[in-house]
C-alpha positions as CSV (number, residue, x, y, z in Angstrom):
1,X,21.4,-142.5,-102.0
2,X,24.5,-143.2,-103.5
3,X,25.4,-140.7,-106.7
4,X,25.0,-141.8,-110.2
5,X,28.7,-142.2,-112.0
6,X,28.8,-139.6,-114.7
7,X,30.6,-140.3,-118.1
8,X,33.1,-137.8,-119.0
9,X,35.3,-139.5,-121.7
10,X,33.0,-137.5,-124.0
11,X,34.1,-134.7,-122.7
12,X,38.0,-135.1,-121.2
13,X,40.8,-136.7,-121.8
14,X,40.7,-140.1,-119.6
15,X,43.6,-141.9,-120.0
16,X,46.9,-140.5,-118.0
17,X,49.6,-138.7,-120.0
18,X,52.7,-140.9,-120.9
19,X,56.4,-139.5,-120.3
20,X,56.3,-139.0,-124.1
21,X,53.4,-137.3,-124.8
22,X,54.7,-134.3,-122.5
23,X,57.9,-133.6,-124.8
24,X,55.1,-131.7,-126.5
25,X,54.9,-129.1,-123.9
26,X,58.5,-129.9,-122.6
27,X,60.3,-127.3,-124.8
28,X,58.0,-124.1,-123.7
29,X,57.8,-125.1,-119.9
30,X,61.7,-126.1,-119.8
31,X,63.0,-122.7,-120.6
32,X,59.7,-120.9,-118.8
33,X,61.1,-122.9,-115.1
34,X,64.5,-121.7,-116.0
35,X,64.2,-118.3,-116.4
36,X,61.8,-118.2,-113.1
37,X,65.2,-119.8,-111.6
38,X,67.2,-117.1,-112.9
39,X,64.9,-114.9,-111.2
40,X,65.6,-116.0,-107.8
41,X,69.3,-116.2,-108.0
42,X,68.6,-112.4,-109.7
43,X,71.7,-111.3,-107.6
44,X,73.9,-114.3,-108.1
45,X,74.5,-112.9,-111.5
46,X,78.0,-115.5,-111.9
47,X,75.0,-118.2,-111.9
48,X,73.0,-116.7,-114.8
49,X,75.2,-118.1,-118.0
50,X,75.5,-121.4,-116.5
51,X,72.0,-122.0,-115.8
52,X,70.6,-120.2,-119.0
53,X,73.2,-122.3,-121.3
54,X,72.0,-125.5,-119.2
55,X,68.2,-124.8,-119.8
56,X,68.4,-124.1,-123.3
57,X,70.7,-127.3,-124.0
58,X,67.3,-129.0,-122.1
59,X,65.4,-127.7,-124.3
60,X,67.3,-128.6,-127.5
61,X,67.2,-131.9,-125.9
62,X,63.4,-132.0,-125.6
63,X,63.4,-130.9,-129.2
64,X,65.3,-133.1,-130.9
65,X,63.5,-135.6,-129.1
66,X,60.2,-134.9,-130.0
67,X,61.4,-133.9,-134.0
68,X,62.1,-138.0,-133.6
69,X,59.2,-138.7,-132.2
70,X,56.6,-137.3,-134.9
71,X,59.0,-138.0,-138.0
72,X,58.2,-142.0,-136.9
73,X,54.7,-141.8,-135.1
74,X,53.3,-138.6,-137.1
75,X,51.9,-135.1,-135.5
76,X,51.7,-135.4,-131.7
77,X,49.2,-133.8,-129.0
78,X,48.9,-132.8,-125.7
79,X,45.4,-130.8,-124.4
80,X,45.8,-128.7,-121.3
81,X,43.2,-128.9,-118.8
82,X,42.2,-132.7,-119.8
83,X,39.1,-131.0,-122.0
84,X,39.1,-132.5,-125.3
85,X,40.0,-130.9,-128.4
86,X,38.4,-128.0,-129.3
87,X,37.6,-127.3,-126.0
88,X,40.4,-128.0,-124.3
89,X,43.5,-125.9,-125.6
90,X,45.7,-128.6,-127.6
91,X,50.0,-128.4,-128.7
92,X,50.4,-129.9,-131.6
93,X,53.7,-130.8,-133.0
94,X,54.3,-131.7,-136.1
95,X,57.1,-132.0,-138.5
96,X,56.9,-128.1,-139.2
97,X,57.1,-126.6,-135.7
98,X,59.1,-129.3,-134.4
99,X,62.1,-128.6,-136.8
100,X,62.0,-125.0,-136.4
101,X,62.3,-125.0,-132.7
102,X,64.9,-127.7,-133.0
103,X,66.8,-125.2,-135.4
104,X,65.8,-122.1,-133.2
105,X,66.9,-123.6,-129.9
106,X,70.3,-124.6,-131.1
107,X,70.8,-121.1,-132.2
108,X,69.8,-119.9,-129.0
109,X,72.6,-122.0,-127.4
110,X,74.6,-120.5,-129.6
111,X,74.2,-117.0,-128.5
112,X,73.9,-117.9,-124.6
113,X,77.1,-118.9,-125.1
114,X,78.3,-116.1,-127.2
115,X,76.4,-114.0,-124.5
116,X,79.2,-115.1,-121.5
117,X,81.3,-112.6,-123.3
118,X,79.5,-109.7,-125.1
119,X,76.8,-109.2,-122.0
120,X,78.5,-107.7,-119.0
121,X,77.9,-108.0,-115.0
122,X,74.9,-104.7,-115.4
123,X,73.2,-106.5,-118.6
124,X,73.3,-109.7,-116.8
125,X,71.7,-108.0,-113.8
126,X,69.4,-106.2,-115.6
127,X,68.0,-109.8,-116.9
128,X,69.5,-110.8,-120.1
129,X,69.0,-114.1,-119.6
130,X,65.7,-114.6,-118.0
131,X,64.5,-112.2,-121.1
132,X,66.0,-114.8,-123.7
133,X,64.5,-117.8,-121.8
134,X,61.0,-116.4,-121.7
135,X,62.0,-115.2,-125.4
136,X,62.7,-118.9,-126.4
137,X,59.9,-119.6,-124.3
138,X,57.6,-117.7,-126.8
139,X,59.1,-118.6,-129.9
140,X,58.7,-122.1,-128.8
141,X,54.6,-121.8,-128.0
142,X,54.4,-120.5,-131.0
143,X,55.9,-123.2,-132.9
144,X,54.2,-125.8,-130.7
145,X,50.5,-124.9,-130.5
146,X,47.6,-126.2,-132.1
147,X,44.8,-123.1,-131.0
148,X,45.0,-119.6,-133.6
149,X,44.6,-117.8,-130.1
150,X,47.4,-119.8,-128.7
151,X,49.8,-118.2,-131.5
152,X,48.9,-114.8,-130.6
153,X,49.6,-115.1,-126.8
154,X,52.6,-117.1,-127.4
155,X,53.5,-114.1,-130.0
156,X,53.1,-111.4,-127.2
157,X,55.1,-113.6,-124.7
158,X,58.1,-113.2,-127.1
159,X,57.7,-109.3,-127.8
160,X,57.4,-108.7,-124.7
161,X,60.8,-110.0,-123.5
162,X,62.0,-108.9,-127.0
163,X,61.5,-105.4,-125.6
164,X,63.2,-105.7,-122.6
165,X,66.4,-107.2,-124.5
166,X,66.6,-104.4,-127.2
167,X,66.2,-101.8,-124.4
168,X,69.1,-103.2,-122.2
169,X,71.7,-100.7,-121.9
170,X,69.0,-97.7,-121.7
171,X,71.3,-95.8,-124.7
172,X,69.6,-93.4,-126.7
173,X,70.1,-95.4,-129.4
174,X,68.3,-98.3,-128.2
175,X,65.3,-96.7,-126.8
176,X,64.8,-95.0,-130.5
177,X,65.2,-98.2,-132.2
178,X,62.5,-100.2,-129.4
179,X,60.2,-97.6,-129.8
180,X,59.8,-98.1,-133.4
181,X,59.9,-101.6,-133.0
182,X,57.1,-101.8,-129.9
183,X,54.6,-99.4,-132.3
184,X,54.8,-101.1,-135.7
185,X,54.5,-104.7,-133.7
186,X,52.0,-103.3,-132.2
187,X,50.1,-102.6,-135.2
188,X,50.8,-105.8,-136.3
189,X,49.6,-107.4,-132.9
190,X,46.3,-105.6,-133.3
191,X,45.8,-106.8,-136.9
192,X,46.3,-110.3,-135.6
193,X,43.6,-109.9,-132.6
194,X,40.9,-108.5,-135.0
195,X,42.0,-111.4,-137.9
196,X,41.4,-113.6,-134.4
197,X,38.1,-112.2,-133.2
198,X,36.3,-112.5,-136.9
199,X,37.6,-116.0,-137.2
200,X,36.0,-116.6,-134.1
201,X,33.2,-115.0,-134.8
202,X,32.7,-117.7,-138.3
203,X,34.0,-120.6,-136.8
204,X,32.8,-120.9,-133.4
205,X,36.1,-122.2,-132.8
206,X,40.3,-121.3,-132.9
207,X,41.4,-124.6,-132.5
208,X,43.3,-124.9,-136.0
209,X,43.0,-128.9,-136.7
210,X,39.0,-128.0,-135.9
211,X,39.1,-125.0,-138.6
212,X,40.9,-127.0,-141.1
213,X,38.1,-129.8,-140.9
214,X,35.2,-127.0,-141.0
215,X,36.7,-124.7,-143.7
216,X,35.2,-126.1,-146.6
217,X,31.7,-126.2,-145.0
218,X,31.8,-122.6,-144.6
219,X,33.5,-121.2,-147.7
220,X,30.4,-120.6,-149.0
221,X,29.1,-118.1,-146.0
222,X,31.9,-117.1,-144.2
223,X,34.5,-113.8,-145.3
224,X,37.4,-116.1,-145.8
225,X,38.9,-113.8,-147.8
226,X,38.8,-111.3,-145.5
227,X,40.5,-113.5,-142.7
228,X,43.2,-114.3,-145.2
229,X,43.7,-110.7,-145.9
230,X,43.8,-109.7,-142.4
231,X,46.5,-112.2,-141.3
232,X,48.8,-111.8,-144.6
233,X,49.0,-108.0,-143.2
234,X,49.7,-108.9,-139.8
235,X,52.2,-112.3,-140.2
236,X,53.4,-109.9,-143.1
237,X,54.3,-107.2,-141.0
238,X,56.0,-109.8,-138.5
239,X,58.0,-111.3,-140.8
240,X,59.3,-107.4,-142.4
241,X,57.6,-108.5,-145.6
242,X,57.5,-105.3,-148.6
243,X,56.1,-102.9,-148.0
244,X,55.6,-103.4,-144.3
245,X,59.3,-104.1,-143.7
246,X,60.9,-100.0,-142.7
247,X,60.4,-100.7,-138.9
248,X,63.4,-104.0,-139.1
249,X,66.6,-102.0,-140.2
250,X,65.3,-99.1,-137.9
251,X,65.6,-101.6,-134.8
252,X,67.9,-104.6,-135.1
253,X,71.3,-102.4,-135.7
254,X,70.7,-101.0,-131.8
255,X,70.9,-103.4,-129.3
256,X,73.9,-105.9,-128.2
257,X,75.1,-108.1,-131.2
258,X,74.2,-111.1,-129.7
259,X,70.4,-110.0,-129.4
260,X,70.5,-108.7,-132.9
261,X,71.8,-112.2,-133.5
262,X,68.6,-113.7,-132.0
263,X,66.2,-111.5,-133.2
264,X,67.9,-111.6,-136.7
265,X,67.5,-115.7,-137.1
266,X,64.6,-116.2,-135.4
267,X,62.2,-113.8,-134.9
268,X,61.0,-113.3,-138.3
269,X,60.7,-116.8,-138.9
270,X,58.0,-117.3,-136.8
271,X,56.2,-114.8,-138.9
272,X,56.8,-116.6,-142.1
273,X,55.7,-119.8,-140.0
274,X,52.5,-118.3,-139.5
275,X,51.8,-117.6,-142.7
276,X,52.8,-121.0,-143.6
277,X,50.2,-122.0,-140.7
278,X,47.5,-119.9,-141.6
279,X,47.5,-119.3,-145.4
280,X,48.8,-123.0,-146.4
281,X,47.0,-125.3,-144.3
282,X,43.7,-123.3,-143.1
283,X,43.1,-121.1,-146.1
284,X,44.8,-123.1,-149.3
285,X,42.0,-121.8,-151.7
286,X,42.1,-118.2,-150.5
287,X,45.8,-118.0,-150.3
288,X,45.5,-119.9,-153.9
289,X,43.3,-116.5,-154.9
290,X,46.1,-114.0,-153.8
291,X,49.1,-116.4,-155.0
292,X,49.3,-113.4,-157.5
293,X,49.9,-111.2,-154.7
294,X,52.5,-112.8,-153.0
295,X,54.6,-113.6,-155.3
296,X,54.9,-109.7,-156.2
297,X,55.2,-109.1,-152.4
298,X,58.2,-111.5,-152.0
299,X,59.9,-110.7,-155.4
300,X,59.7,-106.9,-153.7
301,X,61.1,-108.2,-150.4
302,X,64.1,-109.5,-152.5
303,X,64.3,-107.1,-154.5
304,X,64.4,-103.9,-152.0
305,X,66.0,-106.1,-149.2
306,X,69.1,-106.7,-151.0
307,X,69.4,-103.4,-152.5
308,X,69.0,-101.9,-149.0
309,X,72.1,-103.9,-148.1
310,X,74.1,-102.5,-150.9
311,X,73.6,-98.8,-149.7
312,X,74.8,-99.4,-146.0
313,X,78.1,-99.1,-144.8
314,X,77.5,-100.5,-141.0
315,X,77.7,-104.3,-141.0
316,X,74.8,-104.4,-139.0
317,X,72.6,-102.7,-141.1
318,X,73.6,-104.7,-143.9
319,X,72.6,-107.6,-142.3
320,X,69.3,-106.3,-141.0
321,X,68.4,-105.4,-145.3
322,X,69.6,-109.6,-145.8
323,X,67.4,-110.5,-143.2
324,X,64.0,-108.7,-145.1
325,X,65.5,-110.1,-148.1
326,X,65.5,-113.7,-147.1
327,X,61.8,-113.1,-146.1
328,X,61.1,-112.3,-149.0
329,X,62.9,-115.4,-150.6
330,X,60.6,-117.5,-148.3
331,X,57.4,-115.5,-149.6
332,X,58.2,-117.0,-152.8
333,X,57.0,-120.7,-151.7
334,X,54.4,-119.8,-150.3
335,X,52.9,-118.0,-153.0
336,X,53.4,-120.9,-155.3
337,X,52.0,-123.3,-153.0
338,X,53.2,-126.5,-154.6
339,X,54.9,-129.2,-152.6
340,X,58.2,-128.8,-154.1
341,X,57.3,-124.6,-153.4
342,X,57.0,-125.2,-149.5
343,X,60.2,-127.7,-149.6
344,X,61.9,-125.0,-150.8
345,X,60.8,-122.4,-148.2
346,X,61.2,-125.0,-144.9
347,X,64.4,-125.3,-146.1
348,X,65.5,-122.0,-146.7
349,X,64.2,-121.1,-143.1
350,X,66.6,-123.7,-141.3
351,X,69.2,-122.1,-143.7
352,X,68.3,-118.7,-142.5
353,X,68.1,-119.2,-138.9
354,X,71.8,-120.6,-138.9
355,X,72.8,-118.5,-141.3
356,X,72.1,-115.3,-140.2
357,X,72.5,-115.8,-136.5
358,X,76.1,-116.9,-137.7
359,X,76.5,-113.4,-139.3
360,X,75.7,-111.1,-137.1
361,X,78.1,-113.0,-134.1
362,X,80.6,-113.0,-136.7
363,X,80.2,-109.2,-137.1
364,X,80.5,-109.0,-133.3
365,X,83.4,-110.8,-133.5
366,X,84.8,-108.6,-136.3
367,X,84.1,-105.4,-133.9
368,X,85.6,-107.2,-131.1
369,X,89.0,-107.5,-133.0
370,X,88.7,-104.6,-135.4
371,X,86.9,-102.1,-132.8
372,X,84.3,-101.0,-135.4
373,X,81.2,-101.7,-137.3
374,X,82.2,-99.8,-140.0
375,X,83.2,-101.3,-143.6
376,X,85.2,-97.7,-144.0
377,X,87.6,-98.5,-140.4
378,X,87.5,-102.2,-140.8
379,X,90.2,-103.8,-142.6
380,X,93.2,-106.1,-143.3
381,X,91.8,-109.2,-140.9
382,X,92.7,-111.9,-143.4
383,X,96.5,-111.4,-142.6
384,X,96.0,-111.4,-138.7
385,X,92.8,-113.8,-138.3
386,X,93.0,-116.5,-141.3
387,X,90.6,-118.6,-139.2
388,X,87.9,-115.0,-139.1
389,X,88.3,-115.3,-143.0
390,X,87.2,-118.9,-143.6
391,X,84.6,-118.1,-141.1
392,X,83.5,-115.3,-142.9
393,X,84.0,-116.7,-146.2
394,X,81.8,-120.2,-145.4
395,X,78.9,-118.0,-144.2
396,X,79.1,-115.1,-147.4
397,X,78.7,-118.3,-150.1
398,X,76.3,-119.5,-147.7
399,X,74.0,-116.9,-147.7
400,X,74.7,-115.5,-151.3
401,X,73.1,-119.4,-152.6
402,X,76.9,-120.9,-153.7
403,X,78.0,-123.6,-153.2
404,X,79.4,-125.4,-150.8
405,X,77.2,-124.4,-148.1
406,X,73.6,-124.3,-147.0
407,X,71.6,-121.5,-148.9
408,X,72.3,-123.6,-152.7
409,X,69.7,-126.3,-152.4
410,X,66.6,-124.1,-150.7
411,X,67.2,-121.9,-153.8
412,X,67.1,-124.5,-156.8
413,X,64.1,-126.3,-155.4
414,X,62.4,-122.6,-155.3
415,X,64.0,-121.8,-158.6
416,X,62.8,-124.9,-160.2
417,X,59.2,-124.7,-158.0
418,X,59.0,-121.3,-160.1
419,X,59.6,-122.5,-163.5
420,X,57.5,-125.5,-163.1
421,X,54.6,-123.2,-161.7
422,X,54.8,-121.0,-165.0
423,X,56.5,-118.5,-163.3
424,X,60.0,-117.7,-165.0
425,X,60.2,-114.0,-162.9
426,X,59.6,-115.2,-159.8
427,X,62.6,-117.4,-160.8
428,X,64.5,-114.5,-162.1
429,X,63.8,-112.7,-158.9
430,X,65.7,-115.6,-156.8
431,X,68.4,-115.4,-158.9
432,X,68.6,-111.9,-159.4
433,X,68.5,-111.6,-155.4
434,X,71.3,-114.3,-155.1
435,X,73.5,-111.9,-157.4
436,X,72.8,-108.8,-155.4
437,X,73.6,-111.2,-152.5
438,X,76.8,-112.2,-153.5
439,X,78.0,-108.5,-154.5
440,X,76.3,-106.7,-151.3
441,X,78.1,-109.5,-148.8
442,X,81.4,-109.6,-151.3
443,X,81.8,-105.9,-150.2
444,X,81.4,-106.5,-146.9
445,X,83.9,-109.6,-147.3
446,X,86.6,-107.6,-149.6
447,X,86.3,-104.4,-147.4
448,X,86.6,-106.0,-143.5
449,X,88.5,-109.3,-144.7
450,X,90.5,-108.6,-148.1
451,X,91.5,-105.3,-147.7
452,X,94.9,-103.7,-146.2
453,X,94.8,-100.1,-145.2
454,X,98.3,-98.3,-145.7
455,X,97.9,-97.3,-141.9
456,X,96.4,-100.9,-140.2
457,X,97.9,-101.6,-137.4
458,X,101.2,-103.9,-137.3
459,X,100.7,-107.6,-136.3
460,X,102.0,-107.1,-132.9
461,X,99.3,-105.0,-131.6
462,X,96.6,-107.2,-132.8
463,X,93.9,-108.6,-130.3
464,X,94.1,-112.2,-129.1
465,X,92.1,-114.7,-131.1
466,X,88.0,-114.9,-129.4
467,X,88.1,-118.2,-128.3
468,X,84.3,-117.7,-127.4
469,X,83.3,-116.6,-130.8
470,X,85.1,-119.2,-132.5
471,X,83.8,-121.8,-130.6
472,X,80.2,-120.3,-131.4
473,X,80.8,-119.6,-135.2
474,X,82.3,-123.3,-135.6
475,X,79.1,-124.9,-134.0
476,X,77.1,-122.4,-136.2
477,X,79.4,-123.8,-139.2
478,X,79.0,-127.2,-139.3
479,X,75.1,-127.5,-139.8
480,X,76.0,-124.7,-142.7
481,X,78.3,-127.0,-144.1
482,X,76.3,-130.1,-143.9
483,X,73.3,-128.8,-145.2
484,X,75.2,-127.6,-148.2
485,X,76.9,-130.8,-148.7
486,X,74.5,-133.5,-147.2
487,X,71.3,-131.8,-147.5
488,X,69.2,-135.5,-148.1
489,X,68.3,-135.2,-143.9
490,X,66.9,-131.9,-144.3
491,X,65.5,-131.9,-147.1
492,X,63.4,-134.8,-145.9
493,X,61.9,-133.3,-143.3
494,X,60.8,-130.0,-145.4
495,X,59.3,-132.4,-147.3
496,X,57.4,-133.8,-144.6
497,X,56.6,-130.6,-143.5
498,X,55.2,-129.3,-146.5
499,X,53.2,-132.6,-147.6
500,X,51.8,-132.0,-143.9
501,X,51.1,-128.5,-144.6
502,X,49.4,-129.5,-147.9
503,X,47.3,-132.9,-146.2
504,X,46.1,-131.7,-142.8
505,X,44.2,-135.1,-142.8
506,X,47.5,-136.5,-140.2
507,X,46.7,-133.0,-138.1
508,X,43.7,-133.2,-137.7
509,X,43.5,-137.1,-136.8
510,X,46.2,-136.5,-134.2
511,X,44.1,-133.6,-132.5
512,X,40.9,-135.4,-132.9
513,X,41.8,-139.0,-133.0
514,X,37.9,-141.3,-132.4
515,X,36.9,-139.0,-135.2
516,X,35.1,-141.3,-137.8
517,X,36.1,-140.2,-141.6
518,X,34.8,-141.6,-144.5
């Protein structure tokens, strides 16, 4: 008796995947195959830049791609396992994700390259690179995915290679900062997983265009407040928002510049990313509730960040207090909620990424040719590098809010966001911050830069020019620059990723797209 045909488009995904759809998945499997490459050339360690600095420009590749691809054709989809949505576990790109891992893979290139220099023969052994892949790897899925559960995996994928590249070098002084870093993160991480399991638990689902289409339905029986709570804390904590921020400068002063670099522009961006994620799109009533809230949280982000930086004396711990600051900056969007609000915040986030990444390898390269981190032994590099001072003095207006570079225009659209939202001290706070800004990085500028010690050494003796960290400053530089002085492209695509953050409707119909609406 011949078997009766069963119907399963009801249930999976029937028609093949076209060559496009899989630049969805392309920029977490491309770095993922890379570093499982670098694993089996482990001892070929003359191999491991090369092939690291050719996966990652892959991936930028994939991303830029696929950024093209959803600013013309709208959110795209791709659902492992050929189950359909929510069943099957979907990535979902939109205009959001897809910029930030655009931004955060070119900074990663950045510091690969950066890394042929500052990461010796052990470090290399050791696995700096296959870390970093599975790193980008993470940061990537994070970006990328559509499923709540998704995010936390991808989240642990990236902390977990995190700790191996702040541990490598086994120094006392790395181990003391990972350890700080591995228990507040984990903390965090188990915030997250309880937030997970109770959301769950209400919606029967984690698929997050399925929760954004069931959310109203349940406001009425369902804690959604509680949710909301839970995951401000965690994504709060990721991100080093106030008052959960102490376990940041404790950690990202200890390990190599170049993965202080890293960790420094990215990783606390995908913390602010999920509380764009979670709170904006899923919960826009709830966050609406504890708008309040947040907007005291980020003007005390600012606000302590910045003075943080003023009391520190090591470049890297000044930048580590910028970093929690710029969170904080970011907070202030979200709170507000408005379209203009979350422009302003997307923005500030590609600023930030670039920016700060720049900062820290321009610190490196600072030690490098001053043989110190310290603003009290660093001095007089103005005379000897003129090209280090226009560097240095691009990225200081840059991330103090002047003009002519990148961090101006995130700050008026937040400023003006502010003011329009009735706020005039959250306003106040932005500027205030950009002040502190300007004077706690002017130091650092006047002391390392400006400054000529009575006893600096003569001109002879002075190290050759980096070529490597020029090259990586200068490609770090010219986004800076544009954005500052072009900003139209990018502000465009904030603006499409906060109207998409706003309407989930294009989200939702890309995850779930026979659905019939009224």
């Amino acid at each position: 008796m011949a078997a009766e045909s069963v119907d399963i488009s009801q249930a999976m995904v029937t028609a093949p995947a076209t060559l496009g759809d899989w630049l969805v998945v392309a920029p977490v499997a491309i770095p993922i195959v890379f570093g499982a490459i670098l694993l089996m050339v482990r001892h070929e360690t003359r191999l491991h830049a090369g092939l690291a600095i050719a996966g990652l420009v892959a991936t930028l590749a994939a991303n830029a791609g696929l950024l093209s691809r959803v600013l013309s054709d709208g959110p795209q989809v791709m659902t492992m396992g050929r189950w359909l949505p929510p069943f099957g576990i979907s990535f979902t790109a939109d205009a959001l994700g897809a910029s930030l891992a655009l931004v955060a893979t070119l900074v990663a290139v950045v510091c690969a390259l950066y890394a042929m220099k500052d990461i010796g023969a052990t470090g290399r052994r050791y696995g700096f690179y296959p870390f970093m892949l599975l790193m980008m790897a993470g940061v990537g899925g994070s970006f990328l995915t559509g499923d709540v559960f998704n995010l936390y995996v991808w989240f642990e994928v990236f902390l977990i290679s995190s700790f191996g590249l702040l541990i490598l070098g086994s120094s006392h002084r790395q181990l003391d900062g990972a350890t700080k870093y591995a228990i507040l993160n984990l903390v965090g991480t188990t915030l997250f997983l309880t937030a997970t399991a109770f959301l769950y638990g209400t919606f029967g689902t984690l698929n997050m265009a399925d929760i954004a289409r069931k959310v109203d339905a349940l406001r009425e029986t369902g804690p959604l407040m509680t949710l909301t709570v839970l995951y401000l804390l965690a994504f709060g904590m990721k991100a080093a928002a106030f008052p959960l921020n102490f376990w940041l400068p404790a950690s990202y002063h200890t390990p190599s510049i170049v993965t202080a670099a890293l960790f420094g522009g990215v990783l606390t961006k995908v913390g602010v990313y999920a509380l764009l994620r979670v709170l904006v799109m899923l919960f826009p009533l709830e966050r609406a509730v504890l708008s309040d809230l947040i907007a005291w949280v980020a003007a005390g982000t600012m606000i302590i960040g910045i003075m943080g930086a003023l009391a520190q004396s090591d470049i890297r711990r000044v930048l580590g207090f910028v970093v929690i600051s710029g969170v904080g900056v970011m907070m202030a969007g979200i709170a507000l909620g408005t379209e203009q609000g979350l422009t302003g915040t997307v923005l500030y986030a590609f600023h930030s990424i670039l920016v700060m990444t720049a900062l820290y390898l321009l610190a490196g390269v600072m030690n490098e040719l001053g043989g110190s981190y310290s603003l009290h032994e660093l001095s007089g590099l103005y005379r000897r590098y003129p090209l280090l001072a226009a560097f240095a003095l691009l990225l200081v207006l840059a991330v103090a809010g002047l003009p002519p570079a990148s961090g101006l225009w995130p700050k008026v659209l937040l400023v003006r966001a502010s003011l329009d939202a009735g706020l005039p001290w959250l306003s106040f706070a932005i500027l205030l911050t950009g002040l502190l800004t300007t004077v706690a990085m002017g130091r650092v500028f006047i002391l390392t830069i400006w400054r000529q010690k009575a006893d600096a050494a003569p001109d002879g003796a002075a190290p050759a020019h980096p070529t490597i960290g020029y090259a990586a400053l200068a490609v770090l530089s010219l986004p800076v620059l544009l954005l500052g002085l072009y900003p139209e492209p990018f502000i465009r695509v904030a603006e499409a990723s906060a109207t998409g953050l706003l309407d989930a409707s294009a989200y939702v119909g890309a995850v779930f797209p026979t659905e019939v609406r009224p």
